[in-house]
N, C-alpha and C positions, 0 to 999 in steps of 0.2 A: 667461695668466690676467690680466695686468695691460691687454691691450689688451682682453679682454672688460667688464673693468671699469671701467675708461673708458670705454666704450663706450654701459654700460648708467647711466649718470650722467649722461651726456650727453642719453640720449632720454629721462631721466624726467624731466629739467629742462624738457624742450618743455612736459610738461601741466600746462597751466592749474589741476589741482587741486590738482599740487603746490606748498609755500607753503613748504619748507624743502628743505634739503641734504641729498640723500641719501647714508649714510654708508655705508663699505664693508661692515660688518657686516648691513648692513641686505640683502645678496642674498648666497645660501646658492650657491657657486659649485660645490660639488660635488654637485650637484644635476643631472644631462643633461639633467630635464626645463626646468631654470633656463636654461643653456646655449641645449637648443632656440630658450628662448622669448624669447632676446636676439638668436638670430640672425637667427631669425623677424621682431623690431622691424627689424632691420637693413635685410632685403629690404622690407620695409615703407618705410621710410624712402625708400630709392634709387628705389623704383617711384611710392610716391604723395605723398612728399612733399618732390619737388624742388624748387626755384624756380620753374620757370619755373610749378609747380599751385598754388603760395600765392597767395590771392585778397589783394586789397589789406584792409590791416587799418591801423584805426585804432592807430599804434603808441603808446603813453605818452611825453610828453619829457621830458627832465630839465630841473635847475635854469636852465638857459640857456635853455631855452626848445624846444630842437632837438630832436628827434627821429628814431627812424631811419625807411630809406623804402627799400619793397621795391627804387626803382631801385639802391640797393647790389646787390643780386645780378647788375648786370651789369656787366663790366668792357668799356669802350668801345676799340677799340683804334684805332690812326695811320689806318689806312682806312676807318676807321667801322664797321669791323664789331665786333659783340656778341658778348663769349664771356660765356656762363653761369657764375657761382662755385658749385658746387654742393658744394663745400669747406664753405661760409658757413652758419652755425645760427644763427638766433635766438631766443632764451630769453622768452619774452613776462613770465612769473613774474617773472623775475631782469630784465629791462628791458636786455639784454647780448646780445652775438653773439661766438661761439668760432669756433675754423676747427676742422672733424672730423677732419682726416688731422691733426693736428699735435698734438690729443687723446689722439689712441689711438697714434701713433706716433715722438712727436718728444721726449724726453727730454731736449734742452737746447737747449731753443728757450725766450728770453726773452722772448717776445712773448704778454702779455697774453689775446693770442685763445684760446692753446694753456694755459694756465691758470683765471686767476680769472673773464677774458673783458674785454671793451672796450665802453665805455657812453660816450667823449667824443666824440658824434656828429659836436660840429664838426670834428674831425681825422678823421674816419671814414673819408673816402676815401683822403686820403694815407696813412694807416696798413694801411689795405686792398692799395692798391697794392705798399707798401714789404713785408709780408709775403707776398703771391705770389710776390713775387722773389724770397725768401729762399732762401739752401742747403736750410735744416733745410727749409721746407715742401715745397720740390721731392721731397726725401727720401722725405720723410713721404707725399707723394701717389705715389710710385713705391708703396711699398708697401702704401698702400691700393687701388691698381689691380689688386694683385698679390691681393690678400685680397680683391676682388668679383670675381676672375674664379675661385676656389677655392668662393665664396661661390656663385655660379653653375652650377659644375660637383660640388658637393658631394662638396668633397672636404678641410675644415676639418677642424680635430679635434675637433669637437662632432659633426659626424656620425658618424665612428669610432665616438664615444662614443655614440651614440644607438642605433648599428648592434650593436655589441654588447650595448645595451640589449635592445634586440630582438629578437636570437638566444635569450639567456638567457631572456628572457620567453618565447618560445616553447616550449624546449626544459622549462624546468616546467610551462607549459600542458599540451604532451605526455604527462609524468609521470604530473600530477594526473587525467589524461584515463585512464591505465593502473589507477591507484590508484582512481577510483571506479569503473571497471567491475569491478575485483574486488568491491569493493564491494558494487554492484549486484548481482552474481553469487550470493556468497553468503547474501545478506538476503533474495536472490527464492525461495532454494530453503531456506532456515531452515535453514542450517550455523552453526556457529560458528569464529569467528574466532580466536582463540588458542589457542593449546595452552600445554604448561607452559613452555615457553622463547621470551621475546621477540628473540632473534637472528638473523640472519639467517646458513644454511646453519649450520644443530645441529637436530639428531634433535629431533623433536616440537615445533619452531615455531609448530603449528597451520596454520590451511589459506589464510590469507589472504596469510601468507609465502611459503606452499610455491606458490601462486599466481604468484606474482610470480618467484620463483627460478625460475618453470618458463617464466613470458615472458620471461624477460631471455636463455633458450639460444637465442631465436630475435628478439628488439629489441634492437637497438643502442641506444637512447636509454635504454632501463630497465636494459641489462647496465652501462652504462657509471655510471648511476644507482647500481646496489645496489653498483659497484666502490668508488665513492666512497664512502659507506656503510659496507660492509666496513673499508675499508683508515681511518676518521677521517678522512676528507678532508674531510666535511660532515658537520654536525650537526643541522640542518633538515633533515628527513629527509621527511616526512608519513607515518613506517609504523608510529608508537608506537603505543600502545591508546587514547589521547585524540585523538587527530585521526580516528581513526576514528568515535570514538561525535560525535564531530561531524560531520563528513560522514555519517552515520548522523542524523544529527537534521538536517542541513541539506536534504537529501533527503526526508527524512519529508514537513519541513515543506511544501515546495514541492511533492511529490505532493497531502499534505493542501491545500492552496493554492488548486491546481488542479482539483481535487476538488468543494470550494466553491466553485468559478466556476460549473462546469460543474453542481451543484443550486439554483444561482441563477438562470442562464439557462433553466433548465428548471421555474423556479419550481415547481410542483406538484411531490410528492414523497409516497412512502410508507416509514415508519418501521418497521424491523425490529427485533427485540430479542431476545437470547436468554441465558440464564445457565447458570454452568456453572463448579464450583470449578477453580483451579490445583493447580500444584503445591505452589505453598506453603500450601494448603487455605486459600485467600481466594477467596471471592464473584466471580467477573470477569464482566463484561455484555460480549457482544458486539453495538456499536451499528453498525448500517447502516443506510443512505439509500439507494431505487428509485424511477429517476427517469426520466423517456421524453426520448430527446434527439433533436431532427429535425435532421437534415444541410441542407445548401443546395440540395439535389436535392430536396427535401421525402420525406425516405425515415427512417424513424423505427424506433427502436431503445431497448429494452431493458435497461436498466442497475443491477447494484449495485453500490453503493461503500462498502467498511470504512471507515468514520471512525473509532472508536478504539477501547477495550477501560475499561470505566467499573470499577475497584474500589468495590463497596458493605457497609457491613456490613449492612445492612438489606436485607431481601428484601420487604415490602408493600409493597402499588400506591402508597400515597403516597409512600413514598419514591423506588420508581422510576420515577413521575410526574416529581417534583421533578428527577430525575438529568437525563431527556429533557431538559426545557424548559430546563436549566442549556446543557446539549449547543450547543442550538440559540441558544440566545443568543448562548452561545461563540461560536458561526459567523456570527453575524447571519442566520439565517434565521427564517421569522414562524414561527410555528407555526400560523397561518390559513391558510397556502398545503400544508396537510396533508391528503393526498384518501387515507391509507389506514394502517392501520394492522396488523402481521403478528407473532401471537408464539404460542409455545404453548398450551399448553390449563389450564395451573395455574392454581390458583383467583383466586392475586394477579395473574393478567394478564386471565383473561378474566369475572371480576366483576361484576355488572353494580352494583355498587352501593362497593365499592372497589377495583374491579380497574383496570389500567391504564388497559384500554380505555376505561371509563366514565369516569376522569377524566379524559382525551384529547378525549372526546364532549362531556364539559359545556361545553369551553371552546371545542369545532370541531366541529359538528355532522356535518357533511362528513368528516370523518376515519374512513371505514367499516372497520369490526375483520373481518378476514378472518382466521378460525385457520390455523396451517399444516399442511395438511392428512395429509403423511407423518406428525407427530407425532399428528396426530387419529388415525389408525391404529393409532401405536404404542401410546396410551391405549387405543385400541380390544382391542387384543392383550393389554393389561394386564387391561381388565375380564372376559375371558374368560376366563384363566388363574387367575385370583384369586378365580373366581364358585364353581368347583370346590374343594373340598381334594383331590380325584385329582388334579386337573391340575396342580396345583400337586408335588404328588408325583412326578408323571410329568418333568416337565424334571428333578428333583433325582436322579431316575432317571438321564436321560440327561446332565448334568453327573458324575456318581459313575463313569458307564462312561468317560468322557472323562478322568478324574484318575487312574484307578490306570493307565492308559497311561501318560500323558504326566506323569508323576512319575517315572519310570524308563525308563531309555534301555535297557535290556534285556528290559522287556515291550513297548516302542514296536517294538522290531525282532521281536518276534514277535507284534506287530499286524501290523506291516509285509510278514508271511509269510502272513496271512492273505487282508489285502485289498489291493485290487489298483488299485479305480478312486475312490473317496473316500477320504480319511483324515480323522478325528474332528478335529471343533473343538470350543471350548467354547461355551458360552452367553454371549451379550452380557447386559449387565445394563440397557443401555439401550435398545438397537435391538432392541424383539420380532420384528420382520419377519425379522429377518435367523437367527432362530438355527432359521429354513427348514435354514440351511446344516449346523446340529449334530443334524434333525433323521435329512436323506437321506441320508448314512452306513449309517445305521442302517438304516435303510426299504429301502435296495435290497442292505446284506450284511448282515441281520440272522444269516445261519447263521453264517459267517464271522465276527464280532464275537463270537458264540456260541461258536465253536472255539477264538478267541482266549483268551476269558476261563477255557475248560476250562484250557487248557492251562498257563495259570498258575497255578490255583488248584493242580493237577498237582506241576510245576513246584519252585514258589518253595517257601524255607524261613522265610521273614515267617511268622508266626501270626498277624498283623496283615491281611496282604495277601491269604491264603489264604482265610482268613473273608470279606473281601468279596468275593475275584473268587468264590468258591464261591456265595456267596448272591446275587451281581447273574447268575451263571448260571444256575443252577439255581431260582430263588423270584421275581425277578423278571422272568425272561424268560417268563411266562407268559400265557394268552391275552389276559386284559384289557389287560397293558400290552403286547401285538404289536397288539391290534385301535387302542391308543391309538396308537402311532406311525403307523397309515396314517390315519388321523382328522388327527390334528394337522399330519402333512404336505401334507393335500389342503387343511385349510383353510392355514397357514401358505403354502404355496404360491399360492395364489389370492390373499392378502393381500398377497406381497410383489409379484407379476408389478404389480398397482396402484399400488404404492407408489412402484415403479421408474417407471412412464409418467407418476404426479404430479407426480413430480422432472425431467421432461424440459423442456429451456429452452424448447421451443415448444409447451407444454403449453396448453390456450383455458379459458377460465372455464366454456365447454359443453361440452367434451369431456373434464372433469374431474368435471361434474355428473355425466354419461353412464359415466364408468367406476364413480363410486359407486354408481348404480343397478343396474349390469352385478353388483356385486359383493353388493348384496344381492337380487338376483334369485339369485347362487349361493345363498347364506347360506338362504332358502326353498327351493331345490331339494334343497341337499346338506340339509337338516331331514328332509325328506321320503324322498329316494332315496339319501343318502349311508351311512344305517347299517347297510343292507341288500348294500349294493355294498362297503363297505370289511367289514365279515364277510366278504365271500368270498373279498376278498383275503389277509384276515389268518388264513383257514382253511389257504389253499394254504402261509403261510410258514407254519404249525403243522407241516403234515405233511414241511417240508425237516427240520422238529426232533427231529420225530418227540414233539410235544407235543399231548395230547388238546384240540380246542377247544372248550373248557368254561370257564366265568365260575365266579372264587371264588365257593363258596358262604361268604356271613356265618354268624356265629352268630347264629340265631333267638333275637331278643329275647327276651324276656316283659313284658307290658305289665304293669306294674301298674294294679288291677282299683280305680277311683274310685268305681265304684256298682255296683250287685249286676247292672243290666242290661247292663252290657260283658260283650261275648263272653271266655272264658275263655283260646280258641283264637285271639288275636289274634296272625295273623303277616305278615312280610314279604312282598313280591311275592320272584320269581323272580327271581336273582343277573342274566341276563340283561333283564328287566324292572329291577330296581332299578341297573343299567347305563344302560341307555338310559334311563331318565326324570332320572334323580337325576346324572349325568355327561353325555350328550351331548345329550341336549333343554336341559341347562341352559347349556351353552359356545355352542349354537345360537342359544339365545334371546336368551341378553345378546346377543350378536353382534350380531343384529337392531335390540335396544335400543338399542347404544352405535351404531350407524351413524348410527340416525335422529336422537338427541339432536345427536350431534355433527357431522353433516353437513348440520344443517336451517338454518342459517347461510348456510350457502356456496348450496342450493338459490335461498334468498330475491335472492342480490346476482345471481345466473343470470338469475333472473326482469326483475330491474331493469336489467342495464348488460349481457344478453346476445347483443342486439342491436348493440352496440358491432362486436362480430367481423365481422356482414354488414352493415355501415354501406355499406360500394359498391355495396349490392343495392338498397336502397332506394330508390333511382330506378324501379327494375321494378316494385315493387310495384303494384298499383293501389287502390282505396279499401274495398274490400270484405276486403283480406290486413290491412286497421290495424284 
């Protein structure tokens, strides 16, 4: 320690910038990286700044007048030949020259060089001489021979020191490499990380332990890791619940980071938006950014990327105006470089006067509002269902047959006995497309579902449960609602096969036109030929029930008579006329309605940017196809 210290006293006295005496305190010696960087000066020293590479310099003289002079660093000898001193330092700062080896090695040497140093230039040589020949300096230079050839072969004990620096540094590199890939693990698949016990090997540690206990039966570097751990042997650990939610946010950030490079370089961009409460019944915006990113192959690709989750209390466009542009500021991106806009069909997004869209457009005309088209659907399914009060009746129908099941594990298994290749789900309350799925159950074991329901009403001793399986068997299994299930399933069916190919990642702006055309060219066919065709299916499941297929008759109104020339005999049409006009021409028509309002959008950007898809063709063209 004390020959490092000298050592490093010595080479800071060379720089000209220093102007004072550097004190022992002033280098932090247990420091390796300190060490390193003295030894480092050291081979510095020996290599570039010997004697014989010091350029001549103007030295200062003292009071005498004298000066020193580079020829000191050579000692002439009886044959004229030159040995180099490269013992010899001179201090330019301090206006002095020390001998090196007698610095760092010679503990009771009285000579001047090997302390405070020597500045009486006129005695300089005889004093130069008289000290080469000393015992002490002989000493002193064995042992510095001895330390540049250690110094050489790195084999000092600042490398020691640095080598185990080194090990240690890697072998936590290792670690923290095991720790974030759990990490990573669990976050990519939405687990959680704790359980009730933060210990390591105790029942219910959660999964990001049990992770880690389960790498260390097969890594020595994490067994040896969670031993030390275990047993108190370390207390920086990196496995508490705070270093994770940091590394959890270190990570975020640095995805998020990258994220925002990559819709920077891709400047143009299209903004997605969608809301939807949590669980703690708050407002949450889910914000994404769709961006085209071209490789160096010039081969271009498709992209979205979750930027964040916006808490709002406010659900109008200004506000969720205001949220965007906060977003994008955040990020430093313009909001001029905005070529598309994608969000539901709710009044506050697609507005034309306060809706999102509209306030997007006043500031970016360029920003064209494309609905999302599965949701345009799902509204679609909404205004159909909602246009009837039967049809409305009818899912409450087939929701009601789906509850006295799956409320009891003992009418599920004598469901379970009856049918064989669907089993009942419920209705979604979001996804109309989808409750295709709660309707075909039913549609293809309607007799079965039927049996089910007898044999509970049967069965059970509920007075509660008896009345309704008795009455959803018996009063509504009848023809209007059997002719309603093969109705709803053919359109339900037709609507989702669409909805599923809108949703396909290589979906084209024309060939989404084309499926919604494809889909009201049904909606006019099945108008025309669907109620004719689905009576005769819903005739053949009458007769598995052995139920006459006959349309309730209503009770004939009576009108009341406003003036003496109304007919007295004012009555209704025909149970099956007042079916078909007032129930299926009216689920048909909105159909028709809601397509064309809310698909006449998406037609127009067809017309403008559809040509975009056969952009390679356009060379073939000739001037008569423009």
């Amino acid at each position: 320690m004390k020959i490092f210290n000298k050592l490093s006293k010595d080479l800071l006295l060379q720089e000209d910038t220093r102007n004072k005496k550097v004190q022992d305190d002033e280098i932090d010696y247990d420091d390796p990286g300190k060490w390193q960087n003295i030894t480092d000066k050291l081979r510095v020293y020996l290599i570039e700044n010997s004697p014989s590479k010091i350029i001549n310099y103007n030295f200062p003289s003292n009071d005498e007048g004298r000066k020193f002079s580079i020829t000191h660093y050579n000692r002439i000898m009886g044959n004229g030949e030159k040995v180099v001193r490269n013992w010899l330092l001179y201090s330019k700062s301090l206006n002095r020259v020390f001998c090196l080896y007698c610095r760092l090695f010679s503990s009771n040497s009285t000579s001047s060089l090997a302390s405070e140093g020597f500045f009486n230039w006129k005695q300089i040589s005889e004093r130069l001489k008289e000290h080469e020949l000393s015992i002490s300096h002989n000493i002193a230079q064995e042992k510095w021979l001895q330390l540049r050839m250690r110094l050489n072969l790195h084999t000092t004990i600042d490398n020691d020191i640095q080598r185990n620096v080194n090990i240690e540094k890697e072998r936590w590199r290792n670690i923290l490499k095991r720790i974030i890939a759990c990490i990573e693990f669990l976050a990519e698949h939405n687990d959680a990380f704790r359980g009730t016990s933060s210990k390591l090997y105790t029942v219910n540690n959660g999964k990001f332990l049990g992770l880690l206990q389960m790498i260390a039966k097969f890594d020595l570097i994490m067994a040896d890791h969670l031993k030390r751990v275990y047993n108190n042997d370390i207390h920086d650990h990196y496995l508490g619940p705070r270093i994770q939610n940091e590394l959890i946010n270190i990570i975020a950030t640095k995805i998020r980071d990258e994220i925002i490079n990559r819709v920077r370089q891709s400047k143009y961009f299209t903004i997605l938006l969608d809301g939807t409460p949590d669980k703690g019944h708050k407002e949450q915006l889910t914000f994404l950014l769709r961006v085209i990113e071209i490789s160096k192959i010039f081969k271009y690709e498709i992209n979205e990327y979750f930027i964040c989750f916006i808490h709002t209390t406010s659900k109008t466009g200004l506000n969720l105006t205001e949220e965007i542009k906060a977003q994008l500021k955040l990020m430093n991106i313009d909001l001029n470089n905005c070529r598309g806009q994608s969000y539901d069909n709710g009044a506050n997004m697609i507005g034309h006067h306060q809706g999102v869209q509209s306030k997007i457009l006043s500031e970016n005309s360029r920003a064209f509002f494309v609905p999302c088209t599965a949701h345009s659907l799902n509204l679609l399914l909404g205004d159909m269902a909602s246009s009837v009060p039967a049809a409305m009746t009818f899912f409450g129908v087939i929701q009601r047959i789906y509850s006295i099941f799956a409320a009891s594990t003992e009418r599920w298994t004598i469901l379970l006995k009856y049918v064989s290749d669907f089993t009942l789900k419920p209705m979604s309350d979001t996804r109309w497309e989808s409750r295709v799925e709660s309707v075909k159950p039913i549609r293809f074991q309607l007799c079965q579902v039927h049996d089910a329901l007898i044999e509970i009403s049967e069965s059970t001793k509920d007075p509660k449960i008896k009345s309704e399986s008795s009455s959803l068997a018996n009063y509504e299994f009848c023809y209007d609602f059997i002719l309603s299930v093969v109705i709803w399933y053919e359109l339900l069916s037709a609507i989702n096969k669409v909805s599923k190919s809108l949703q396909s990642k290589n979906m084209e702006l024309s060939n989404a036109v084309q499926l919604l055309s494809g889909l009201k060219d049904f909606f006019y066919n099945f108008r025309n030929e669907g109620f004719e065709s689905s009576k005769k299916i819903a005739q053949n499941l009458c007769e598995g029930l052995d139920i006459q297929a006959v349309f309730k008759q209503s009770r004939i109104k009576k009108k009341v008579r406003q003036f003496n020339y109304e007919s007295k005999d004012a009555r209704l049409n025909s149970a099956e006329q007042t079916f078909y006009d007032d129930y299926f021409l009216a689920v048909i028509d909105q159909a028709i309605v809601s397509i064309n309002e809310r698909f006449e959008q998406l037609s127009h950007h067809s017309e403008y940017f559809g040509f975009l898809y056969y952009i390679e063709n356009l060379k073939t063209f000739d001037e008569e196809t423009f």
